[in-house]
C-alpha positions as CSV (number, residue, x, y, z in Angstrom):
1,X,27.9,-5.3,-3.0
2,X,31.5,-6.2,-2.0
3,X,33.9,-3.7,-3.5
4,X,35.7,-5.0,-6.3
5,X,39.6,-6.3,-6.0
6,X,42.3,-4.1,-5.4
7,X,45.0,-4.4,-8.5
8,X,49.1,-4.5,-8.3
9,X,51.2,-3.6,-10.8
10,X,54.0,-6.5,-11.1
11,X,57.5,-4.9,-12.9
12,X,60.2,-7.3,-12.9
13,X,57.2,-10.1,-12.8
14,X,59.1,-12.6,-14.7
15,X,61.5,-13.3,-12.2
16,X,61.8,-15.6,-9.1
17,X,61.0,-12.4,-7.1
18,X,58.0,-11.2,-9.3
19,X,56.7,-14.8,-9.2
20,X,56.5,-14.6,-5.3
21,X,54.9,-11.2,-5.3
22,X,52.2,-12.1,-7.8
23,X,51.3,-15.5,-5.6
24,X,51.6,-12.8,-2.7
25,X,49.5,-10.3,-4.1
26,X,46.8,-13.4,-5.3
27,X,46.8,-14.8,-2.0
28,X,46.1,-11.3,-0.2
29,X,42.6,-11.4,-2.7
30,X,44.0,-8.7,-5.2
31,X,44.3,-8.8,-9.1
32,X,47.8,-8.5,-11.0
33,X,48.6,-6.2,-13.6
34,X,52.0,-7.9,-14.7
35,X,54.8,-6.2,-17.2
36,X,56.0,-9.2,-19.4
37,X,58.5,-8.6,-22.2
38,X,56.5,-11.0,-25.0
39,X,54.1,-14.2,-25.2
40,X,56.5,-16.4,-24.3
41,X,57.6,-14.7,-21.0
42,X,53.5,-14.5,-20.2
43,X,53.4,-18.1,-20.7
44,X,56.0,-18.9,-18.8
45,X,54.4,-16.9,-15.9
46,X,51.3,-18.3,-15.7
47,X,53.0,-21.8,-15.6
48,X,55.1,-21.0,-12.6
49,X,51.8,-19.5,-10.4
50,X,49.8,-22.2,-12.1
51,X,47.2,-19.7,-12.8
52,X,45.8,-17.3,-15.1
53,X,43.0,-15.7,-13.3
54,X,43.3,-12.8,-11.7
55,X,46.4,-11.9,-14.2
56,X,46.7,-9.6,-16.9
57,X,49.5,-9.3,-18.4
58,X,50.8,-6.1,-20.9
59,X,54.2,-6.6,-22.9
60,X,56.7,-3.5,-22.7
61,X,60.7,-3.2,-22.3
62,X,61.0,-2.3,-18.3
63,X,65.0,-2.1,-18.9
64,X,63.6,1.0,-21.3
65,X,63.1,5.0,-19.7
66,X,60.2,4.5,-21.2
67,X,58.8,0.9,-20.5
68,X,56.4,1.7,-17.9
69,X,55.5,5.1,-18.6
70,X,54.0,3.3,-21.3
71,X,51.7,1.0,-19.4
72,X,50.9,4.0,-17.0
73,X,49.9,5.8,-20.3
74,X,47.5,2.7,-21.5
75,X,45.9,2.5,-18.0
76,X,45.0,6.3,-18.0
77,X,43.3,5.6,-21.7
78,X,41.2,3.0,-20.3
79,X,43.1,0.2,-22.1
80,X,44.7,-1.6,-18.9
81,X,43.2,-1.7,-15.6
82,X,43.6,0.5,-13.2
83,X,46.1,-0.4,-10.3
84,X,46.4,0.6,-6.8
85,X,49.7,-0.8,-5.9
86,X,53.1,-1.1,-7.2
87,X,55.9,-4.4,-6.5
88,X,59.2,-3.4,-8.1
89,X,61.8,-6.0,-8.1
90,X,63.9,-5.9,-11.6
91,X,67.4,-7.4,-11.7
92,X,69.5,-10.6,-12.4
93,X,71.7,-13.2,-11.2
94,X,75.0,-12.5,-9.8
95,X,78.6,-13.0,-11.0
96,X,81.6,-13.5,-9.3
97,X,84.1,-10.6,-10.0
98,X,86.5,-8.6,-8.2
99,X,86.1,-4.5,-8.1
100,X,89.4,-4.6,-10.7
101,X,87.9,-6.2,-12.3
102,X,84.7,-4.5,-13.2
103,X,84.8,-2.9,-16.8
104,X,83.1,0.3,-17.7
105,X,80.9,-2.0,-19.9
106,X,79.5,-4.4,-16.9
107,X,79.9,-1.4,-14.4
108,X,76.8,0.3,-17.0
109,X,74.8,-2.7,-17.6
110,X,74.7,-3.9,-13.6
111,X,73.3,-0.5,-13.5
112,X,70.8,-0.4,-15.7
113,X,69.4,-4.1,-15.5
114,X,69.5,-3.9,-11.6
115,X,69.0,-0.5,-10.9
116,X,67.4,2.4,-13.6
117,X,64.6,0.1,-14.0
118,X,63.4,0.6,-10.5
119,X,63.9,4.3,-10.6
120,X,61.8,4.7,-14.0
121,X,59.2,2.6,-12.4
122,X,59.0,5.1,-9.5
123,X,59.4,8.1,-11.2
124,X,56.0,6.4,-13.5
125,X,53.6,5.0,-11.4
126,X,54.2,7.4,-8.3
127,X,52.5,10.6,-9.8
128,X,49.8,8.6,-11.4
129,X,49.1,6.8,-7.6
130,X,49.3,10.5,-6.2
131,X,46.6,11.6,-8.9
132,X,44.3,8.2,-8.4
133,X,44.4,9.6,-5.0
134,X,43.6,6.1,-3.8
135,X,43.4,6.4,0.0
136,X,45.4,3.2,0.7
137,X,47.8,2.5,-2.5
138,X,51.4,0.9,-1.3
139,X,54.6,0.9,-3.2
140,X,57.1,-1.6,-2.6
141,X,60.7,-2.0,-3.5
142,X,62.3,-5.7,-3.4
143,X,66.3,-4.9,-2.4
144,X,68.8,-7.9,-1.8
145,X,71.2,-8.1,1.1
146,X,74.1,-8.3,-1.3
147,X,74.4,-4.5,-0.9
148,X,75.3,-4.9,2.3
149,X,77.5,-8.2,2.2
150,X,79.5,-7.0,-1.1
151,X,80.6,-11.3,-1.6
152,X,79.6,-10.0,-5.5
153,X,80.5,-6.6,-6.1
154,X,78.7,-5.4,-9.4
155,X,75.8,-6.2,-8.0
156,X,76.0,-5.5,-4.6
157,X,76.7,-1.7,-5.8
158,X,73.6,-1.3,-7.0
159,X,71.6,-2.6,-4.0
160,X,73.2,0.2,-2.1
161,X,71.9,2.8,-5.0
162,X,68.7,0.9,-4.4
163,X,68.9,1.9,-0.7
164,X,69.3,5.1,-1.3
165,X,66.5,5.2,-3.4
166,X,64.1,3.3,-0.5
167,X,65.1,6.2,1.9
168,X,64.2,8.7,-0.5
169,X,61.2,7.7,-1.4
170,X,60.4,6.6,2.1
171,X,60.6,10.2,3.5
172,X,58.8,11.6,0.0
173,X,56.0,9.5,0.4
174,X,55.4,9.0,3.8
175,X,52.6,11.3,4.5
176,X,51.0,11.0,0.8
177,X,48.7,8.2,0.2
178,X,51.0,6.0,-1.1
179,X,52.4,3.6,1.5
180,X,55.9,2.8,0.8
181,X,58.5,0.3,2.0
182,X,61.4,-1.4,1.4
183,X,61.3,-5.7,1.7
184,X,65.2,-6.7,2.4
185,X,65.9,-9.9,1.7
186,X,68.7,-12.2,2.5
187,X,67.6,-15.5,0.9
188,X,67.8,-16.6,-2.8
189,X,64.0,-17.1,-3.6
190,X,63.5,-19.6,-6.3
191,X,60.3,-20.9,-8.1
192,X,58.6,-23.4,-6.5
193,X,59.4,-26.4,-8.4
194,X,63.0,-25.1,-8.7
195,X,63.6,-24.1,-5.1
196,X,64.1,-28.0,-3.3
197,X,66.7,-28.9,-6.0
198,X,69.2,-26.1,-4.7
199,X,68.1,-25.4,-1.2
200,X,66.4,-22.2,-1.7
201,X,63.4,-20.1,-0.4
202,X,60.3,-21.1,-2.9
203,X,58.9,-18.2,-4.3
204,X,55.2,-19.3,-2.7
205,X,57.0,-19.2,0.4
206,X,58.2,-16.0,0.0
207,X,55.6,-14.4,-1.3
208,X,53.7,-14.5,2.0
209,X,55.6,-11.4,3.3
210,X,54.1,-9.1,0.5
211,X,50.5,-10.6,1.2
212,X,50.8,-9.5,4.6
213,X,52.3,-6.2,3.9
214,X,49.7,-5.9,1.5
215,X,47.2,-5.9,5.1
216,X,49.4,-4.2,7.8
217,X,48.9,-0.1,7.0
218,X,50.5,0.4,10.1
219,X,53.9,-0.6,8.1
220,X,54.7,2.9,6.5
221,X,58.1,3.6,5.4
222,X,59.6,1.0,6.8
223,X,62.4,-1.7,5.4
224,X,60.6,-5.0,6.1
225,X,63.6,-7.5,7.1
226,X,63.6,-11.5,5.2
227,X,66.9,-12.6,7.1
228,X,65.3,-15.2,9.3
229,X,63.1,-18.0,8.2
230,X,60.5,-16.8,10.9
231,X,60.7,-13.2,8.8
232,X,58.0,-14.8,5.9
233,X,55.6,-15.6,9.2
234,X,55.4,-12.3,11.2
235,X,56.4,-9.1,9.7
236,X,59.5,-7.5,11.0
237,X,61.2,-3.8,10.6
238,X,64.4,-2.2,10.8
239,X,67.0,-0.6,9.6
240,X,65.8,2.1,7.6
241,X,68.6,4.9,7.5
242,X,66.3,7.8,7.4
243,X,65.0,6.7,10.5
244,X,68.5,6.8,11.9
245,X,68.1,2.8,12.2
246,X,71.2,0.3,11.8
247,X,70.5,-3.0,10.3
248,X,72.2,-5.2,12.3
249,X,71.4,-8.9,13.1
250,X,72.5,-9.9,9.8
251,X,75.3,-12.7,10.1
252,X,78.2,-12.9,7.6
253,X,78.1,-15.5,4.6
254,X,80.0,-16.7,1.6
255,X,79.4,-18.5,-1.2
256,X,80.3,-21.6,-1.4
């Protein structure tokens, strides 16, 4: 008897980036376990994969300390299936203001729509993955080259918190059985029917990077780079500061 699918826990799955890593993680034969914040926002998933199987989706507030601690809690009561993996990628769109410009105000919320939801869904799923003991469980961190262009500064501040984080956990994890890494992107990933009408990267496209991270276990604590259209083909790594990497290779831009 074939061993049943493997399930991913999608937080931030709304999104153009948690769209991709769902058709990712579907393509790559494994279930999805996807955080939604009400019907509507389910609905609207499923119409953008143009799926429903192989997706369950569970409503809880992922901006919230508490959010995913609270699905973790359900799937250890035998309410929510059990996942193996983990795709964090919560965060927004970007707006144009200068550093002077940032107000205590936005300075807090870029933090905690972009970043504190990625740390609570570490600091939830990781000890649960460590207690599944699941002999080939991954954990991966979506992060946007904005952090290291700084063209929108609020944003781009918490990339580099995010960063830090992905070398943290990178070093913390690496000989656990928890496979970590870091997926750097430098494109704007939009749904698929979206993408054409402003000349971004559809989210199907995309989404093949995690499908074949999902396969390579010889990727461990790595940052995966999406800076070149060939990246979302074949697999490439580098830059990883714990490694004493530098990124390079990423070539200056503005917006328009």
């Amino acid at each position: 008897m074939a061993p049943a699918p493997e399930t991913v826990l999608v937080i931030g799955a709304t999104g153009n980036i948690g769209t991709s890593a769902i058709q990712g993680a579907l393509k790559a034969g494994y279930k999805v376990l996807a955080i939604v914040r009400n019907l509507d926002s389910a609905e609207k998933l499923f119409k953008n994969i143009g799926t429903k199987e192989g997706v369950t989706t569970v409503e809880a507030d992922i901006i919230s300390d508490i959010g995913v601690q609270s699905v973790v809690d359900q799937v250890k009561a035998g309410k929510l299936p059990q996942f193996q993996h983990v795709y964090s990628c919560v965060g927004q769109p970007y707006g144009m203001m200068c550093l002077t410009e940032i107000d205590n105000e936005t300075l807090e919320h870029h933090m905690s729509i972009n970043f504190a939801p990625n740390f609570y869904a570490y600091r939830a799923t990781v000890p649960y993955l460590l207690d599944l003991a699941h002999p080939t469980s991954t954990w991966t961190l979506c992060t946007g080259a904005q952090g290291d262009m700084g063209v929108f500064p609020a944003p781009a501040m918490t990339q580099g918190a995010l960063f830090s984080m992905a070398n943290a956990a990178a070093r913390e994890l690496e000989k656990t059985n928890v496979r970590f890494n870091e997926v750097y992107l430098a494109f704007r990933v939009e749904i698929d029917a979206e993408a054409e009408k402003h000349g971004a990267v559809k989210s199907s496209q995309f989404g093949n990077v995690y499908a074949m991270l999902l396969g390579k276990s010889d990727i461990r604590s790595e940052r995966v780079l999406v800076i070149e259209e060939g990246d979302m083909t074949t697999l490439r790594t580098g830059g990883m500061g714990w490694r004493g990497e530098s990124l390079g290779g990423v070539k200056k831009w503005a917006p328009e």
